[in-house]
LUMGUDO-337519 format. One line per field, with one value per residue (C-alpha): residue in three letters; residue number from 1; x, y, z. Coordinates in steps of 0.25 Angstrom, whole numbers, plus 5000, padded with zeros to 4 digits. Each point is the difference from the previous one (the first is absolute). Last residue first. Example, Ala and Ser with C-alpha at 12.3 -4.5 7.8 and 13.67 -1.06 7.14 Angstrom:
resn	c(SER,ALA)
resi	c(2,1)
px	c(5055,4994)
py	c(4996,4986)
pz	c(5029,5002)
% end
This chain:
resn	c(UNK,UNK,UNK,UNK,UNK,UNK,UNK,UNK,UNK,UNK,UNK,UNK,UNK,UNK,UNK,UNK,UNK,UNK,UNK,UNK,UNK,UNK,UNK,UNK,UNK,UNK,UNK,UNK,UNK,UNK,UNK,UNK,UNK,UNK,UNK,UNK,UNK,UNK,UNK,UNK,UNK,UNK,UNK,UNK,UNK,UNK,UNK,UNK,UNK,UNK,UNK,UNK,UNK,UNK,UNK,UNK,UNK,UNK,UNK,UNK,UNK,UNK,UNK,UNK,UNK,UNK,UNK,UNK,UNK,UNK,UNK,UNK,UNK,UNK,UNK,UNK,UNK,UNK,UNK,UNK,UNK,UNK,UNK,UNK,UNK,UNK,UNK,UNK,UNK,UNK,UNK,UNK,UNK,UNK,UNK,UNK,UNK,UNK,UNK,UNK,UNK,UNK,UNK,UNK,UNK,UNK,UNK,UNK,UNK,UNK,UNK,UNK,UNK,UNK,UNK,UNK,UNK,UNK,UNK,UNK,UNK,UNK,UNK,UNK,UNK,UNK,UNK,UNK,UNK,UNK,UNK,UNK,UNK,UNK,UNK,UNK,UNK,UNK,UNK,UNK,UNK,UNK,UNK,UNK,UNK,UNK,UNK,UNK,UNK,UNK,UNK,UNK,UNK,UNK,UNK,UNK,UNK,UNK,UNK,UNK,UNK,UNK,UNK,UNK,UNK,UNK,UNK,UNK,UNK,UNK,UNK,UNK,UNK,UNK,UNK,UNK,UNK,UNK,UNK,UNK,UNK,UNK,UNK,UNK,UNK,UNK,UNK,UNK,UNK,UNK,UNK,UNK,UNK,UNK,UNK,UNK,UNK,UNK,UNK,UNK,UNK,UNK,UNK,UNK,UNK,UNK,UNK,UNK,UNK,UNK,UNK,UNK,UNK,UNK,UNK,UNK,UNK,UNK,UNK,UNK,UNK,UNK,UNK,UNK,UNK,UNK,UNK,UNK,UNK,UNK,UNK,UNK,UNK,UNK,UNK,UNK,UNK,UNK,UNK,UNK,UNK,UNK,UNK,UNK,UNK,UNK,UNK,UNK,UNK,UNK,UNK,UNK,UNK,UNK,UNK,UNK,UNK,UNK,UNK,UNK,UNK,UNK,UNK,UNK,UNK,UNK,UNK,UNK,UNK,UNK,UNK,UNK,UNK,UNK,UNK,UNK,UNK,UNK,UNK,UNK,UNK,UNK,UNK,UNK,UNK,UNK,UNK,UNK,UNK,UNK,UNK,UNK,UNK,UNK,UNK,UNK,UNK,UNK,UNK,UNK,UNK,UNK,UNK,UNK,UNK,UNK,UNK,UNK,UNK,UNK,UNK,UNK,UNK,UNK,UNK,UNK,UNK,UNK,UNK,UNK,UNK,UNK,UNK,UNK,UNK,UNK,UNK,UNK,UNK,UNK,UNK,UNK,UNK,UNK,UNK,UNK,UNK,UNK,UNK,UNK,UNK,UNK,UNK,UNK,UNK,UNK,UNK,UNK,UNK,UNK,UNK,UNK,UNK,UNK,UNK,UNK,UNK,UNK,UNK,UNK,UNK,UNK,UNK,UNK,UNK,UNK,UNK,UNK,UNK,UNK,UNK,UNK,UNK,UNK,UNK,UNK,UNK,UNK,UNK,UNK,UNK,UNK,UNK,UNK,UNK,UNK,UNK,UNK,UNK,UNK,UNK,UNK,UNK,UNK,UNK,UNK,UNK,UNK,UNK,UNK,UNK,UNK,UNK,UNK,UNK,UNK,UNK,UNK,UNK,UNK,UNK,UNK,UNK,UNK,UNK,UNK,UNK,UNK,UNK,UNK,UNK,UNK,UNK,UNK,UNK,UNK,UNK,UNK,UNK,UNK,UNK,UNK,UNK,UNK,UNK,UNK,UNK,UNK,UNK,UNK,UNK,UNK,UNK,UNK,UNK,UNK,UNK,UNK,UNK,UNK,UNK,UNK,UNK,UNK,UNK,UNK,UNK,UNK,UNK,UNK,UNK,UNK,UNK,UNK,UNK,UNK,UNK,UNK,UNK,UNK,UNK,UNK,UNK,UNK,UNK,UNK,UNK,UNK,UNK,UNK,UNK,UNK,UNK,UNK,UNK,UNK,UNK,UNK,UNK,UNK,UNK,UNK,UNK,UNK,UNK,UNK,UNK,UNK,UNK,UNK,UNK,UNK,UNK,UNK,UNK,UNK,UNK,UNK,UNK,UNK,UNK,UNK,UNK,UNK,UNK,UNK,UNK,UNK,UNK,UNK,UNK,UNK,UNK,UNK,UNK,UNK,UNK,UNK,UNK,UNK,UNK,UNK,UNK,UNK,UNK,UNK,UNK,UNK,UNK,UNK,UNK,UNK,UNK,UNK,UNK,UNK,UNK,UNK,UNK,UNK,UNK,UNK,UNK,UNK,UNK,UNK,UNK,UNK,UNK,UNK,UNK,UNK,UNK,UNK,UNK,UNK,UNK,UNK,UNK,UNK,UNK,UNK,UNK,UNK,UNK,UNK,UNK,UNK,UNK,UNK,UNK,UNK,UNK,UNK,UNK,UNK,UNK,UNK,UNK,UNK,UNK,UNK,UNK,UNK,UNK,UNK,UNK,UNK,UNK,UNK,UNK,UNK,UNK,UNK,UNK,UNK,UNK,UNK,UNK,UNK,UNK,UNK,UNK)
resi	c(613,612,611,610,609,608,607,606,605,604,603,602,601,600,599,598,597,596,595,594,593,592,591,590,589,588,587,586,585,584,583,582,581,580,579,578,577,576,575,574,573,572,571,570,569,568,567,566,565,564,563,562,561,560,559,558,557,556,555,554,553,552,551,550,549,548,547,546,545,544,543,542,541,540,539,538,537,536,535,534,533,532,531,530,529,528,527,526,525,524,523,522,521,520,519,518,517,516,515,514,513,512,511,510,509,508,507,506,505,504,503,502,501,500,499,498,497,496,495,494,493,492,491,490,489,488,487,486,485,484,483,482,481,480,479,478,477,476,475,474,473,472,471,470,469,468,467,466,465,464,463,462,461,460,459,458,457,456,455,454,453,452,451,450,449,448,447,446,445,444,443,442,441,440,439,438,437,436,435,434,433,432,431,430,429,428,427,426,425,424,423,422,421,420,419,418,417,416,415,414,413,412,411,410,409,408,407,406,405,404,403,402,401,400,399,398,397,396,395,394,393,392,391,390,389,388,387,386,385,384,383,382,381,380,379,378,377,376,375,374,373,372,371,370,369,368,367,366,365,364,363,362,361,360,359,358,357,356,355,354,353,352,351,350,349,348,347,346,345,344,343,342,341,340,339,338,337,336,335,334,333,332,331,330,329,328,327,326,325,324,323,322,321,320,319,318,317,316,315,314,313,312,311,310,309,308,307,306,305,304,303,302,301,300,299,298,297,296,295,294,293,292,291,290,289,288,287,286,285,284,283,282,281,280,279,278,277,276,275,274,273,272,271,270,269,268,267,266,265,264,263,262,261,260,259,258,257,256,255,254,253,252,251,250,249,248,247,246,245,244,243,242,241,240,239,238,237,236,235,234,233,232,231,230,229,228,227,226,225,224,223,222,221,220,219,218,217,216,215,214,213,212,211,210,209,208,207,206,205,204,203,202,201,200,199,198,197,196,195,194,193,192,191,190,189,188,187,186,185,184,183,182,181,180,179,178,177,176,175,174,173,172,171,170,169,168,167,166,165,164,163,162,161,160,159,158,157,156,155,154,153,152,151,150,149,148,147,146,145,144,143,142,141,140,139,138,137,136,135,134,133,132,131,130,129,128,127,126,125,124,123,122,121,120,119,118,117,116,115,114,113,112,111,110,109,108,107,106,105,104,103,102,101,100,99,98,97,96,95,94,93,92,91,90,89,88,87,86,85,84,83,82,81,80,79,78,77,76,75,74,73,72,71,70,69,68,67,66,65,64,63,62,61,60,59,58,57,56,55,54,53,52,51,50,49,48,47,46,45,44,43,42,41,40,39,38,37,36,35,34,33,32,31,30,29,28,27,26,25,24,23,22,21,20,19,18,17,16,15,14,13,12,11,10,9,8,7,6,5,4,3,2,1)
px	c(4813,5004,5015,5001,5008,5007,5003,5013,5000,5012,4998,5002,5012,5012,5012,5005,4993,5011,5009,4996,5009,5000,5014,4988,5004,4992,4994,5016,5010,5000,5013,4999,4991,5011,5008,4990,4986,4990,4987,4997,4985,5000,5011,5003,5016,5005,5000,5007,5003,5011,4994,4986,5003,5007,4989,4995,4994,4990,5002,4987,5000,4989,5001,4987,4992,4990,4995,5006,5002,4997,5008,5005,4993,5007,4992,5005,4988,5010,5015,5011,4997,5010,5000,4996,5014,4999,5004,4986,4994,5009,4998,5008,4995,5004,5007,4994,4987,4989,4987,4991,5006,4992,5002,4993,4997,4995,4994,5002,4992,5000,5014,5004,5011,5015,5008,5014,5003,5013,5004,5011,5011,5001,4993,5001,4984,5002,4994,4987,4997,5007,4996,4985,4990,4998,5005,5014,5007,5011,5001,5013,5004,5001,5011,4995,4997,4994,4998,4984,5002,5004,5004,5009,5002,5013,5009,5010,5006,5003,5000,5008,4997,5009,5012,5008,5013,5005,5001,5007,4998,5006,4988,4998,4989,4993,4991,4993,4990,4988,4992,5001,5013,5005,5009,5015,5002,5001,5003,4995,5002,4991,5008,4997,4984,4988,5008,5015,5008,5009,5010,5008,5001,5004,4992,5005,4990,4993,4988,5003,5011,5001,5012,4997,5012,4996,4986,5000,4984,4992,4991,5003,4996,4994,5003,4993,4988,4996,4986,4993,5010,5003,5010,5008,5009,5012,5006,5015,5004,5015,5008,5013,4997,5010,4996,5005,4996,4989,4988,4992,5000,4992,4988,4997,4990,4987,4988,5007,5014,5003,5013,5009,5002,5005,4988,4989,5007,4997,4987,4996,5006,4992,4987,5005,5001,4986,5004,5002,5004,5015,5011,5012,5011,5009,5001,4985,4993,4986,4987,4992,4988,5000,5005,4990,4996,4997,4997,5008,4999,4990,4989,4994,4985,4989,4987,4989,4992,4989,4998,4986,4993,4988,4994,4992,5004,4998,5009,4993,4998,4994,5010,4994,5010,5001,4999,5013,5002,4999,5013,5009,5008,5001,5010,4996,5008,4990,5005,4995,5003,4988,4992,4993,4991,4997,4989,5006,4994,5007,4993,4993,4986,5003,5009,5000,5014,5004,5014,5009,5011,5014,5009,5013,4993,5004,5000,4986,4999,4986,4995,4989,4996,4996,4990,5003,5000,5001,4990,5004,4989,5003,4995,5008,5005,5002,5013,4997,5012,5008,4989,4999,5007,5010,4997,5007,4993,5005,4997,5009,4995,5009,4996,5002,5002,5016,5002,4991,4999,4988,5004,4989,4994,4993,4992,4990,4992,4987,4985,4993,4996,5012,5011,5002,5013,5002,5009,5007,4997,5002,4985,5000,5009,4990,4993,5009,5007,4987,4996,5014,5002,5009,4988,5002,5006,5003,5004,5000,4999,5011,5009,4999,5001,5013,5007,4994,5011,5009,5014,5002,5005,4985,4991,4985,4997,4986,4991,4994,5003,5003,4997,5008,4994,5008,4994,5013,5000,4998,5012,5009,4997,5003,5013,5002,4995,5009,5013,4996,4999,4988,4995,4989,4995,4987,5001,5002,4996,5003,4990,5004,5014,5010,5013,5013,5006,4990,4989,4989,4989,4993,5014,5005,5015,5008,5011,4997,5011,5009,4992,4993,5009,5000,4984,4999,4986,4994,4994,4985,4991,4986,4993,4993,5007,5016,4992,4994,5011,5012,4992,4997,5015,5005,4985,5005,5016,4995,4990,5013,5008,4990,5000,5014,5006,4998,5002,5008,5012,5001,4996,4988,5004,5006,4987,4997,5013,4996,4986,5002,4993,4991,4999,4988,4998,5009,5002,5010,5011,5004,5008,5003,4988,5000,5017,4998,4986,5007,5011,4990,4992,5014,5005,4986,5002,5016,5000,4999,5014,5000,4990,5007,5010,5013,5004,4997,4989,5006,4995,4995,5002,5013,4997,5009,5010,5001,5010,5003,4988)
py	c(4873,5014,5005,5014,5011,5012,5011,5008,5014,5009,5016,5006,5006,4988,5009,5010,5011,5007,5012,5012,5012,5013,5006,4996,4997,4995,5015,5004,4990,4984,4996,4987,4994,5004,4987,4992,4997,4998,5004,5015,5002,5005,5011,5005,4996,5002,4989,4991,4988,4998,5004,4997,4990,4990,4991,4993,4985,5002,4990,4996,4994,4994,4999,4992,5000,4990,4987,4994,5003,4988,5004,5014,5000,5011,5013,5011,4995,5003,4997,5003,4995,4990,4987,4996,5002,4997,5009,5001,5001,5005,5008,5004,5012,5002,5011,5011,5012,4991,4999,4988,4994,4987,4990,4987,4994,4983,5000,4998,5010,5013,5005,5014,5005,5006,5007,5005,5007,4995,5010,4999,5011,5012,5011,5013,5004,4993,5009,4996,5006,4992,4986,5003,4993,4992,5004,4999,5001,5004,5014,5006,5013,5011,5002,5011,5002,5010,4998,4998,4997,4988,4995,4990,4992,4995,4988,5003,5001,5014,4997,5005,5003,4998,5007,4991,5005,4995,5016,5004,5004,5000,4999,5008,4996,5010,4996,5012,4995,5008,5000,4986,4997,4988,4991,4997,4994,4985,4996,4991,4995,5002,4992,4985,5005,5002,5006,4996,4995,5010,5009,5008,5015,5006,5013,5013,5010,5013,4995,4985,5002,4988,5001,4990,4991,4988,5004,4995,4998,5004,4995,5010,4993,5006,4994,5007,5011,5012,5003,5009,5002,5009,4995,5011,4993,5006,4994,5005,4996,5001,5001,4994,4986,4993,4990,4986,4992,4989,5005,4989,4996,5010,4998,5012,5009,5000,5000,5011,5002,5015,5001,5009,5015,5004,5010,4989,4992,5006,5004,4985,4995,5011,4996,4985,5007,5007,5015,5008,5014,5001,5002,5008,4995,4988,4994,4999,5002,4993,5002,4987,4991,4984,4997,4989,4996,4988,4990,4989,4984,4991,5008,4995,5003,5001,5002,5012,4991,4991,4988,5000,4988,4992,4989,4989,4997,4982,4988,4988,4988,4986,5003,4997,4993,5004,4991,4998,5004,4984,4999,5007,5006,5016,5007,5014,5013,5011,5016,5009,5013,5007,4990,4989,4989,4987,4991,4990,4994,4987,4997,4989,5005,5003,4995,5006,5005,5003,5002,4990,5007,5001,5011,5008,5013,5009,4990,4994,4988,4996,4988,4996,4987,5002,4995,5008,5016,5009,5009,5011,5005,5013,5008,5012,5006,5013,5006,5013,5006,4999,5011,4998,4987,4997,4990,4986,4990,4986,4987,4987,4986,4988,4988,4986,4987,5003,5016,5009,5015,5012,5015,5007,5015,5008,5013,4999,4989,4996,5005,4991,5009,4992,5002,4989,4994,4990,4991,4992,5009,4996,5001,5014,5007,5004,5006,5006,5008,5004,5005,5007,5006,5004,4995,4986,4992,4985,4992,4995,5015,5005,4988,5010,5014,4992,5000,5012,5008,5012,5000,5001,4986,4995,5013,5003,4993,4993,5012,4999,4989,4988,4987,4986,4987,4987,4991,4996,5009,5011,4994,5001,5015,5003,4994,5007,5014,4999,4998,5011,5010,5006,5015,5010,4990,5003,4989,4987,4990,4984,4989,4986,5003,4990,5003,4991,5013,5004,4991,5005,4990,4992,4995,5000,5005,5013,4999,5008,5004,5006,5004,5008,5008,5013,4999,4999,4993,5006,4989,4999,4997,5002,5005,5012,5008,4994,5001,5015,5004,4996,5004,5014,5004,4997,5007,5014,4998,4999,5015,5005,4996,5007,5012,5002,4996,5014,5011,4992,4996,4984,4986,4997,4987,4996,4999,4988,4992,5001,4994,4986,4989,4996,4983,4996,4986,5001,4988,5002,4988,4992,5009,5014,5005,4989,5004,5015,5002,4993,5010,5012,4998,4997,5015,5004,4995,4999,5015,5001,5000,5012,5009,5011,5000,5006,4983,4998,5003,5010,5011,5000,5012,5008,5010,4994,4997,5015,5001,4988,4990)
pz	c(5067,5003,5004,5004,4994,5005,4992,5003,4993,4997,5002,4989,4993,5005,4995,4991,4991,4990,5003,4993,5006,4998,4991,4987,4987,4988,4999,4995,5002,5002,5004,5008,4990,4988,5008,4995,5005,4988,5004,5005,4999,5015,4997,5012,5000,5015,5006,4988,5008,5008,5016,4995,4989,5009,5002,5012,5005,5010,5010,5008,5014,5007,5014,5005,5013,5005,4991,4994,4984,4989,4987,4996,4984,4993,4993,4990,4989,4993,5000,5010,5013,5005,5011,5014,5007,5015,5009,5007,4986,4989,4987,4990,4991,4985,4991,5009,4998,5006,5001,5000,5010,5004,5011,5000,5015,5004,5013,5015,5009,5003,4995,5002,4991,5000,4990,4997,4988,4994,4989,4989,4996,4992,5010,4993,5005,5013,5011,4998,4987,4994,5007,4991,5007,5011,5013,5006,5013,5008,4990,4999,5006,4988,4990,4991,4983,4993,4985,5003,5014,5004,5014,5002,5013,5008,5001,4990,4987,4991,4986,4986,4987,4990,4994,4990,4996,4987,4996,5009,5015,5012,5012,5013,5007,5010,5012,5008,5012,5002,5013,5009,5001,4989,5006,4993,4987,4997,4986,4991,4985,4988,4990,5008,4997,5010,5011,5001,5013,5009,4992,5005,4995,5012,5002,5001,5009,4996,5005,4989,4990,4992,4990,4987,4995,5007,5004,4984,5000,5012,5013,5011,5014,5013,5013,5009,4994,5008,4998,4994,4989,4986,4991,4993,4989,4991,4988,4996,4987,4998,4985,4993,5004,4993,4987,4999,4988,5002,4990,4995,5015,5005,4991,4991,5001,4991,5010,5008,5007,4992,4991,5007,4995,5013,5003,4992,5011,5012,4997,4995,5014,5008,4994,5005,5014,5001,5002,5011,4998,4996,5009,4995,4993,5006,4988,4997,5011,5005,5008,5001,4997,4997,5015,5003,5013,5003,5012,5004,4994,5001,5009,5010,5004,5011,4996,4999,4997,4999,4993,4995,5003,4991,5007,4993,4984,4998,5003,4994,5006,4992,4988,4988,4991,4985,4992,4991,4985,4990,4994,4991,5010,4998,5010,5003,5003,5003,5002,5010,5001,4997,5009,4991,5003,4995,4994,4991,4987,4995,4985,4992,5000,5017,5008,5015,5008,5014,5002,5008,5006,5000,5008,4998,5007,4989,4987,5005,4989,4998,4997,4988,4996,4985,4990,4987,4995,5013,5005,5011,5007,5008,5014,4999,5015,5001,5010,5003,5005,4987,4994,4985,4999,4989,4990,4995,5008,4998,4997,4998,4995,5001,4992,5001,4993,4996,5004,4992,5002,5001,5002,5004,5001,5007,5003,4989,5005,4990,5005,5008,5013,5009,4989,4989,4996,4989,4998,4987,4989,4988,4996,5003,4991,4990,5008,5008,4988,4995,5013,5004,4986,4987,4990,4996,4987,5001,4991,4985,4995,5010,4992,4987,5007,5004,4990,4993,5001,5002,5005,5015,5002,4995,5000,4999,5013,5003,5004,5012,5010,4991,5007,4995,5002,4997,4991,4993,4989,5011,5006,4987,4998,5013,4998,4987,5004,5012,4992,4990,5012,5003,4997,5007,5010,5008,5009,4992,5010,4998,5005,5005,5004,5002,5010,5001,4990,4991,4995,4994,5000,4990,4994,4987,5002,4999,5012,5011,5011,4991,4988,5012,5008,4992,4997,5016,5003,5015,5009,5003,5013,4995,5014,4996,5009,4992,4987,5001,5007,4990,4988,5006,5003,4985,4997,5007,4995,4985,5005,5004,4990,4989,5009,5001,4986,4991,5012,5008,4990,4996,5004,4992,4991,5015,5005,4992,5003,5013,4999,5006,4995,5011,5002,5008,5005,5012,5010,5005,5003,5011,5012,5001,5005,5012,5006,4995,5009,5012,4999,4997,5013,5008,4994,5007,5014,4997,5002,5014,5004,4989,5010,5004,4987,5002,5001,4984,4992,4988,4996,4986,4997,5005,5010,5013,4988,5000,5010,5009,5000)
% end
């Protein structure tokens, strides 16, 4: 993270990360994926020749090319979603790679590769290679089904003809749409997907596999939510060709169940239900579904509690305060007003002629000549206290070749551990008095010379006021809702909140939290771990509880984007966050703060079931 790297895009999820222990819960999903969704075969029916070659006929200046690549672009885009939602799982043809992969023969399917395709989509094409005319050609002749979407191309290797006007006539043709497309399409699909009031699911898509006798079946939703906090629930049936015994894989939780299935006219229909970010692995056996056992008890909705707070709480790591604003000097010169120390950097080197550490610099080590440091940058901070503060820490890069002047004080630059990142290294510094408290680095400067922001580490409270900040005495405990406006607005670490409940009577609980602004949350019950919330419908089953009291202990997992982040960009729409995301000008910047909603929002809810039988 020294320097820019701590802006570079993607960053990377590695120990500066609160939650990175964590990360196997959703890197485990993918692994299990990968181990079923790359074994057997596909089963695809559909082959897509690509458009590419097209669109090139209309690369060229803005003003002629422009609208007519847009509008290629728009029905490139269409294609894919109508087929991928309309559940017609399809692969892209490459003209380029074809001779090689697909020998001209007499076949009823298009072979390419290991794959055959029943039925071939010519999307809008303008030209086709000879090579593709020919085996296209070939499977037509062979029984093979080909659809033109609009026109049939008017070009063979981009020289006119009436190639292919000639094998259009013994196809397909069919207006550039989702209904005609569909239509057609619909006797190779393999499932069907219907919502609760009948009408066909347009919020996910499948991929379908062969292995030996059997069949893996995965589904999953590709949308994102309107509001994350209200988890919806989608009542499906999902419809598969064939008599089927289904099982489903859970790729988070690791666990097999049987899943309730009927036959009906010859196919496997299962009711299921579908969270936002839920997916559905399925192992198809061909064989008779399982009945359903009816269980003689069930566990039914009684009690409904609150949790109530405020809370004790522990933090991870200390408390924050970042050092993003100072007064400065150039070369011992006069002190400047303050300024926000990457603003001061871009001064600084638009005075020496330096090139600017932006989206575009280069890395360090394309550049490893010695260079002096001809030039001194003085940074000067005022903190203001209520408290006074023991045992303070300076987090900062290079404290090695940086002088730290604390009240008018040198201080030893030794280094005592790192916060967050190896680079940004520690040292202790002397209590802070209550009232203002001076601390000025002095830096030599060239142009290789990173100038970061820096942090004050502590035991203490922060308060935020617009682009005011003050120490204040820390909170002993905590209640849900935003942690950043209690006392913890830089805060960069993870949150334990410490809770207890009243138990009438033994009984099995679930716990919800439907708001949160973390990676995940851990939650224990009397020390012992019950698991992770981190996915819609936000709930987690806590077993039988006794009764009497209960210490229930949830651990928010944080981010570091409110004491690294770009705090001080005010542009709500912004979306790609670079380096350039840190230097926003004009109305895209603002010297107040907008730091990020963190923590448990709402209060969490323990419902209490009773068994009935």
């Amino acid at each position: 993270m020294e320097g820019e790297a701590k802006r570079d895009y993607p960053p990377s999820i590695g120990y500066q990360i609160p939650w990175y222990k964590e990360y196997s819960l959703i890197e485990n999903h993918f692994s299990r994926l990968n181990t079923v969704l790359t074994r057997g075969e596909p089963i695809v029916r559909v082959g897509v020749i690509h458009p590419i070659e097209s669109y090139w006929l209309h690369w060229g200046p803005k003003d002629k090319t422009a609208t007519k690549r847009e509008e290629m672009e728009t029905n490139f885009k269409n294609i894919i979603e109508w087929l991928l939602f309309g559940l017609i799982d399809f692969d892209f043809i490459s003209e380029s790679l074809l001779p090689s992969l697909s020998e001209l023969q007499e076949k009823d399917t298009f072979q390419v590769g290991k794959m055959n395709y029943e039925v071939i989509i010519v999307p809008g094409c303008e030209t086709l290679r000879k090579t593709t005319l020919e085996r296209l050609d070939m499977f037509q002749k062979s029984g093979g089904k080909i659809i033109f979407l609009s026109e049939p191309p008017k070009f063979v290797d981009a020289v006119e003809s009436d190639r292919v006007k000639e094998l259009a006539k013994k196809s397909l043709i069919i207006p550039f749409s989702k209904s005609a497309l569909l239509r057609e399409l619909n006797q190779y699909k393999d499932i069907e997907i219907f919502k609760e009031d009948g009408t066909p699911s347009d919020k996910l898509f499948y991929q379908l596999r062969s292995e030996e006798d059997k069949r893996w079946l995965f589904i999953s939703h590709v949308y994102k939510m309107k509001n994350p906090d209200i988890a919806q629930k989608e009542k499906i049936s999902i419809i598969i060709k064939g008599i089927w015994e289904p099982v489903i894989y859970d790729t988070v939780n690791a666990e097999i169940k049987q899943c309730e299935a009927e036959i009906k006219n010859g196919t496997t229909v299962i009711k299921h239900e579908f969270y936002p970010h839920d997916s559905l692995l399925l192992e198809l056996k061909p064989s008779q579904p399982r009945k359903k056992e009816q269980k003689k008890n069930t566990l039914s909705p009684m009690k409904e509690i609150q949790i109530e707070d405020p809370v004790f709480y522990s933090l991870s790591e200390p408390n924050v305060v970042v050092l993003d604003m100072a007064e400065y000097s150039f070369d011992n010169g006069e002190w400047q007003s303050k300024e926000e120390i990457l603003r001061i950097d871009n001064k600084f080197r638009e005075l020496l002629g330096y090139p600017f550490r932006k989206k575009k610099v280069a890395q360090p080590w394309t550049n490893k000549e010695e260079e002096p440091y001809n030039h001194l940058l003085k940074l000067k901070y005022t903190i203001e206290s209520e408290i006074e503060v023991n045992d303070p820490l300076l987090a900062l890069e290079n404290p090695e070749n940086t002088k730290i002047i604390v009240n008018g004080k040198k201080v030893e630059s030794k280094v005592s551990g790192w916060f967050v990142d190896k680079c940004i290294k520690k040292v202790h510094i002397p209590n802070l008095p209550k009232g203002f408290t001076e601390i000025i680095l002095e830096i030599p400067f060239n142009s290789k010379t990173n100038i970061e922001w820096n942090y004050l580490l502590g035991d203490f409270g922060v308060e935020v006021r617009g682009k005011h900040v003050k120490i204040v005495e820390p909170k002993k405990e905590l209640s849900f809702g935003d942690w950043v406006n209690q006392g913890l607005p830089f805060y960069a670490g993870n949150i334990t909140y410490h809770c207890t409940i009243e138990y009438e009577k033994e009984s099995a609980a679930e716990l919800e939290i439907p708001q949160f602004r973390t990676a995940l949350l851990s939650v224990s019950v009397d020390g012992y771990e019950k698991g992770k919330i981190a996915f819609a419908p936000y709930t987690l089953e806590l077993g039988k509880l006794s009764k009497g009291r209960h210490t229930i202990d949830i651990t928010a997992y944080g981010n570091r984007i409110n004491a690294f982040g770009t705090i001080h960009n005010c542009d709500e729409t912004y979306s790609w966050f670079g380096p350039d995301a840190w230097r926003t000008t004009g109305n895209q910047w603002s010297y107040e703060y907008r730091l990020k909603p963190m923590g448990i929002l709402i209060s969490p809810k323990i419902r209490i079931k009773t068994t009935e039988g």
